[in-house]
DOZA-590988 format. One line per 5 residues: for each residue x, y, z of N, C-alpha, C, O. Coordinates in Angstrom, 2 decimals, decimal comma. Layout:
! DOZA-590988
X/Y/Z/X/Y/Z/X/Y/Z/X/Y/Z ~ ...
! end
This chain:
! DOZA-590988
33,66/42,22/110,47/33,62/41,13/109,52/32,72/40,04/110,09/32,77/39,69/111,27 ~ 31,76/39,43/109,01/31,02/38,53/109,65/31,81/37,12/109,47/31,29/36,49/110,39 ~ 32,42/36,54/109,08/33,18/35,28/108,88/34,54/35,39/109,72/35,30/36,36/109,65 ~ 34,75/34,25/110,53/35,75/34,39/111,48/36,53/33,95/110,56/36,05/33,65/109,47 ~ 38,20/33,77/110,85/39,59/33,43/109,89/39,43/32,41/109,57/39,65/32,06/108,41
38,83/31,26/110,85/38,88/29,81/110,29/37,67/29,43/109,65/37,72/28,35/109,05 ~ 36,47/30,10/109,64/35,51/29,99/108,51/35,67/30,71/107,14/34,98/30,67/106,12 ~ 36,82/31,40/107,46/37,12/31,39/105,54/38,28/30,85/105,01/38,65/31,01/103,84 ~ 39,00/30,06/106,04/39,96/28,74/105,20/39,02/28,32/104,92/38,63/28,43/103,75 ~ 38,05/27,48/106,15/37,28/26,75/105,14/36,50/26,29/104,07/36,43/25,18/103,53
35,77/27,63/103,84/35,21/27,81/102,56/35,97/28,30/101,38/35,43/28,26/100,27 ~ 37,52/28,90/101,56/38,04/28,45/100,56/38,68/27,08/100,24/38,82/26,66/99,09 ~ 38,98/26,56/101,11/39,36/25,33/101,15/38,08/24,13/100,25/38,27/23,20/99,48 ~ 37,39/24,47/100,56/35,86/23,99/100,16/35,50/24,60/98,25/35,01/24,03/97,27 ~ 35,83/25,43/98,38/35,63/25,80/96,90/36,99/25,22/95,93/36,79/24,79/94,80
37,72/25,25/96,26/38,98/24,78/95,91/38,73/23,23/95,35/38,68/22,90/94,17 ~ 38,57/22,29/96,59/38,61/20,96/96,80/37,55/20,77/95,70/37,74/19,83/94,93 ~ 36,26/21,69/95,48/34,94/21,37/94,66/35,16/21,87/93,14/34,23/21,69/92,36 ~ 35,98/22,29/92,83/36,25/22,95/91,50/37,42/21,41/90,93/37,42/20,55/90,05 ~ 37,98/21,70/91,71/39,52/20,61/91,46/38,93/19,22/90,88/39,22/18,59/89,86
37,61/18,89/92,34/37,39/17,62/92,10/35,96/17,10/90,48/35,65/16,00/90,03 ~ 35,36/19,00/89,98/34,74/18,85/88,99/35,55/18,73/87,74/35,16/18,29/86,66 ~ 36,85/19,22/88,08/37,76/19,25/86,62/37,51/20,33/86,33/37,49/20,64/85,14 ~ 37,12/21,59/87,70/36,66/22,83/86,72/38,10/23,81/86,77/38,09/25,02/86,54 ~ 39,06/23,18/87,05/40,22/24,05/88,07/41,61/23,10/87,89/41,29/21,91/87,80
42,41/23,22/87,84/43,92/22,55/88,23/44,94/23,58/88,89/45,20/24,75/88,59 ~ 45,48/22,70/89,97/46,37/23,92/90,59/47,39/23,17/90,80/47,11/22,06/91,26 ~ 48,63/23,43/90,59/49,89/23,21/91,29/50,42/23,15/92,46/51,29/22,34/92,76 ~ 49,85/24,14/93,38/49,92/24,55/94,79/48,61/24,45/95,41/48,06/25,53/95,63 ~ 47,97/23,36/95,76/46,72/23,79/96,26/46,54/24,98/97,51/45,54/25,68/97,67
47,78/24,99/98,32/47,58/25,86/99,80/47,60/26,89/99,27/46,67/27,55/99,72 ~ 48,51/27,79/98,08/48,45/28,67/97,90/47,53/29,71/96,79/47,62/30,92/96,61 ~ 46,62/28,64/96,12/45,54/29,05/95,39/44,13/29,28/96,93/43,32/30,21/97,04 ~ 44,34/27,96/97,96/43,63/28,54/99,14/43,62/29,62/99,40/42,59/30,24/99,15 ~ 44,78/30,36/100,05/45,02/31,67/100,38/45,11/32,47/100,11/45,32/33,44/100,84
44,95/32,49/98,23/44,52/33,66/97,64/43,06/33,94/97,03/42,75/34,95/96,41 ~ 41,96/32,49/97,44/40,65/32,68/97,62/40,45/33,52/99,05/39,89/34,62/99,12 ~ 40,95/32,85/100,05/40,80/33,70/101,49/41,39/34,84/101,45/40,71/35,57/102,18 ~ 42,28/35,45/101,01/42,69/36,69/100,17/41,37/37,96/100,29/40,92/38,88/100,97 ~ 41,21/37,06/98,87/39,63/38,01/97,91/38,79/38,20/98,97/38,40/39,32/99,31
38,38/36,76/99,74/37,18/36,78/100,59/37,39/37,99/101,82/36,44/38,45/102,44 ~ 38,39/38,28/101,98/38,82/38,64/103,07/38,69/39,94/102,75/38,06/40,55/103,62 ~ 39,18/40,83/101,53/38,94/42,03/100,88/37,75/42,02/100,77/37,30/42,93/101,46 ~ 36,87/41,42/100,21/35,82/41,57/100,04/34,49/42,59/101,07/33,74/43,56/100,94 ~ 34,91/41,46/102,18/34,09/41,56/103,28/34,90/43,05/103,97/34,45/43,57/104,99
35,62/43,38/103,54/36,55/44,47/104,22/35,57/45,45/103,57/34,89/46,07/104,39 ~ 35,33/45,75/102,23/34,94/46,73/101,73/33,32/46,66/102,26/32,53/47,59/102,06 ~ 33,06/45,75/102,76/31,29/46,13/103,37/31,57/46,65/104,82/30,89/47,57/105,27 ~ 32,39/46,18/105,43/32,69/46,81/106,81/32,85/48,47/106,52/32,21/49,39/107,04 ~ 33,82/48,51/105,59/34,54/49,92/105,82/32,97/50,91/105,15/32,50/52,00/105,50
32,60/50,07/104,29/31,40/50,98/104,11/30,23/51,32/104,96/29,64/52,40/104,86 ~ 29,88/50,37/105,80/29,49/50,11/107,14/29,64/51,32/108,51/28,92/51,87/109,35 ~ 31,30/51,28/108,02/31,49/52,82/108,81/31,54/53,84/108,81/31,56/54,54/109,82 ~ 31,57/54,49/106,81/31,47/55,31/106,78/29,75/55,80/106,85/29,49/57,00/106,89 ~ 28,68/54,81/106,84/27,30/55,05/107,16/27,10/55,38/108,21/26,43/56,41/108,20
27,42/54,95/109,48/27,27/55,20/110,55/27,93/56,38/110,69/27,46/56,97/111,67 ~ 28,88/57,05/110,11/29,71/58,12/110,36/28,58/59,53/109,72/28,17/60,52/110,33 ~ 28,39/59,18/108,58/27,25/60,16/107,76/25,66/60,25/109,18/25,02/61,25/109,49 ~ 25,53/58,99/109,64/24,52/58,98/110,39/24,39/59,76/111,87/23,41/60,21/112,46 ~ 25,67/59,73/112,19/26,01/60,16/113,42/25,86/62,29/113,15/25,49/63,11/113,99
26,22/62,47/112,06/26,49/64,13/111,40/25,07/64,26/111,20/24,74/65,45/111,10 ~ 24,18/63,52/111,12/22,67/63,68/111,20/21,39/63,39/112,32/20,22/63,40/111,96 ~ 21,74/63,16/113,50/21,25/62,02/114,65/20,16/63,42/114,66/18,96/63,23/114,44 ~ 20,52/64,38/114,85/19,68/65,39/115,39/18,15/65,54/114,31/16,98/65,80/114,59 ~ 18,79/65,28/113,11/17,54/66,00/112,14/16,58/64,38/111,90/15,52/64,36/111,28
17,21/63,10/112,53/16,72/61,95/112,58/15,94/61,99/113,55/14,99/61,21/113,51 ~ 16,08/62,94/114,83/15,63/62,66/115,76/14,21/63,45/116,14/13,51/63,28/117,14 ~ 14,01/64,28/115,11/12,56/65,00/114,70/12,20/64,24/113,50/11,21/64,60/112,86 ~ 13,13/62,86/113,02/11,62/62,56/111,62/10,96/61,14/112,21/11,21/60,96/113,40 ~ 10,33/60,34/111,73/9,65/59,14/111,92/10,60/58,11/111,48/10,16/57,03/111,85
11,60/57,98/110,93/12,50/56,91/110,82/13,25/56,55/111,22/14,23/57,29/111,29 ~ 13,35/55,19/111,77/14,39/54,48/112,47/15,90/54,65/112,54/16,24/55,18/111,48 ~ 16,78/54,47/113,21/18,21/54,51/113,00/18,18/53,10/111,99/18,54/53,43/110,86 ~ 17,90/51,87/112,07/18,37/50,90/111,26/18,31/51,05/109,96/19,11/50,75/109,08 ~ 16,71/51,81/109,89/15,65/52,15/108,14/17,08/53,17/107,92/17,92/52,96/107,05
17,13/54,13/108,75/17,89/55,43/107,64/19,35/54,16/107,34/19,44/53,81/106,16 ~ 20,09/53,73/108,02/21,29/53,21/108,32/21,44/52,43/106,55/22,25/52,60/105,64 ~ 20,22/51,57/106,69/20,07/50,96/105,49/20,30/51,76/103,93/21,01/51,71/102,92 ~ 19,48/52,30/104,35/19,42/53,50/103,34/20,31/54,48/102,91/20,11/54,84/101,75 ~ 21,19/54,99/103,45/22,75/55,09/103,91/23,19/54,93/103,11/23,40/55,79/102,25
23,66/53,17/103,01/24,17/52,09/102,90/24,02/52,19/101,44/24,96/52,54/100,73 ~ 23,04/51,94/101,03/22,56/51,88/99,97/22,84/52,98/99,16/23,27/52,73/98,03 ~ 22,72/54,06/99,45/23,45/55,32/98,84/24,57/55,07/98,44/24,75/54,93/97,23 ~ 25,53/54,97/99,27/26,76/55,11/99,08/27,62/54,17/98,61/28,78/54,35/98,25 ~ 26,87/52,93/98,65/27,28/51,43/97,76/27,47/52,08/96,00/28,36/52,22/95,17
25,76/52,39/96,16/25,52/52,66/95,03/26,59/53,78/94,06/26,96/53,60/92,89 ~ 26,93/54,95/94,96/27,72/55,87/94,91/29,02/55,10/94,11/29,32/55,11/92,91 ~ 29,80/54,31/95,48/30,85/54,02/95,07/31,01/52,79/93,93/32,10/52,39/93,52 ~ 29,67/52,26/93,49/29,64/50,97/92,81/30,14/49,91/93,26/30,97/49,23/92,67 ~ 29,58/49,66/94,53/29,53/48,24/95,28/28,77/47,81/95,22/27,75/48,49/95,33
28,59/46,05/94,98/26,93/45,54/95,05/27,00/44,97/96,36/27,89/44,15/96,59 ~ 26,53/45,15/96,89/25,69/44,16/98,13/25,19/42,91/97,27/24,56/42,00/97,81
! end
C-alpha cells in the first residue's frame, strides 16, 4: 500500500471537513463517516496491491521466456498489469 494509516485519516478527514464545510455533505457522526471514507480508501488501494501480486506471480511463471525477449521486467510487469485490470475491470 502506498498511503501509510495516518495519511489516510487524513485525507479522509480532509474530504470530510471540505464537503461539510461546502454544504455538499451533512453528517451526524463526523468520526464515523471518517472511517468509512478510510474504509473505501483502504479497500481500494488493497485491490491494486493484490493485483500487483498476482502480476508478479504470472511474471515469475514466465522469467525464462522474458529472458530470451528484449523487454524489460518493469515494461512486461506493466503490461501484466494492464491485462489483468482490464480482465478483471479495474481502472487504474
Amino acid at each position: 500500500m502506498r498511503l501509510t494509516p495516518d495519511e489516510i485519516q487524513f485525507i479522509s478527514r480532509k474530504i470530510v471537513k471540505t464537503l461539510v464545510a461546502a454544504e455538499r455533505l451533512e453528517v451526524d457522526d463526523e468520526r464515523r463517516v471518517v472511517e468509512g471514507i478510510a474504509h473505501v480508501i483502504v479497500d481500494d488501494l488493497s485491490v491494486e496491491d493484490r493485483l500487483n501480486e498476482e502480476a508478479r506471480e504470472v511474471l515469475a511463471q514466465h522469467m525464462t521466456h522474458m529472458e530470451r525477449s528484449d523487454i524489460t521486467y518493469s515494461e512486461m510487469f506493466k503490461k501484466v498489469k494492464r491485462e489483468l485490470a482490464k480482465k478483471k475491470g479495474i481502472v487504474l
